[in-house]
C-alpha positions as CSV (number, residue, x, y, z in Angstrom):
1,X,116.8,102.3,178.2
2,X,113.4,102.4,180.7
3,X,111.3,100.1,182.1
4,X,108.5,100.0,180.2
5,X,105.4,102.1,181.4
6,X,102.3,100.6,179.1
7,X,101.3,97.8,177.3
8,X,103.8,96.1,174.6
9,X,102.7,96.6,171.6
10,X,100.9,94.2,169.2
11,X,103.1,91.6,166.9
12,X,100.9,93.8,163.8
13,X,100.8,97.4,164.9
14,X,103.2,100.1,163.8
15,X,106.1,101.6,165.7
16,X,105.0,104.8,167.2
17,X,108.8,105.8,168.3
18,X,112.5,106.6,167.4
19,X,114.2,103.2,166.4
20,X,117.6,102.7,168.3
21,X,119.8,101.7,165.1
22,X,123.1,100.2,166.0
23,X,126.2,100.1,163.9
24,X,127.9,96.7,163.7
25,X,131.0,94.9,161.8
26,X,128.9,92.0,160.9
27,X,125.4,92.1,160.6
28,X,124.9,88.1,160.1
29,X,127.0,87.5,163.1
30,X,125.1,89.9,164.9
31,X,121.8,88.6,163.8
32,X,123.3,85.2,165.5
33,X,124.1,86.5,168.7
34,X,120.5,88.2,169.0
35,X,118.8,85.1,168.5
36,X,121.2,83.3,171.0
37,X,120.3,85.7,173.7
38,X,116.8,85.1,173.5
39,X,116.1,88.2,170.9
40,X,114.1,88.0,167.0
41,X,115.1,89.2,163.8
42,X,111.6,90.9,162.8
43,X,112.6,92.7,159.5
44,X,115.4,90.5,157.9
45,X,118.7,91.9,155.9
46,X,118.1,94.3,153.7
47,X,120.4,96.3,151.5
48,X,120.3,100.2,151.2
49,X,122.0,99.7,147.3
50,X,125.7,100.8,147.7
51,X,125.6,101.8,151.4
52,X,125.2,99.6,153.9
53,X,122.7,96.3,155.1
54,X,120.3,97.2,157.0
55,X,117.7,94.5,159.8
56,X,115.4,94.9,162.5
57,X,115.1,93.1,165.7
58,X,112.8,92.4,168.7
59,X,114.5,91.8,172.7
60,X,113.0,89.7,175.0
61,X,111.5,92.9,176.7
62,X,109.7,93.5,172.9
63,X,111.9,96.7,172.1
64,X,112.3,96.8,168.5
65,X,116.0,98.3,167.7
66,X,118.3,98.1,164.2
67,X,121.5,96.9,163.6
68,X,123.6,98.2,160.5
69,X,126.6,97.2,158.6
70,X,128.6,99.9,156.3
71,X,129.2,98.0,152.9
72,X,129.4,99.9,149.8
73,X,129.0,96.4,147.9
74,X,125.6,95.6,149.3
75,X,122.7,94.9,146.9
């Protein structure tokens, strides 16, 4: 990560850049502990059928990253 060197983008403009995706053991724990630490889920759970879950997230900084959860079940 860098300090930002522009403007943060606005709340209903696209993302112009690679998104960070991390890979986590619980994606509603996770999701949890994001909020508690003063972050947003922006793009809630979402399944990719018979992969994994899948949700998007805003820091307090406004850097948009992913967090994923391997489950074949998910649906």
């Amino acid at each position: 990560m860098v300090i930002r060197q522009g403007p943060l983008p606005g709340d209903s403009e696209p993302v112009t850049s690679f998104v960070c995706t991390i890979d986590v053991d619980n994606i509603d724990e996770f999701i949890e502990k994001i909020r508690s630490a003063g972050g947003k889920n922006v793009l809630g759970k979402m399944p990719i059928t018979g992969i994994a879950w899948l949700a998007y997230c805003k820091d307090p900084e406004g850097n948009i990253f992913g967090i994923y959860q391997d489950d074949k079940n998910a649906k």
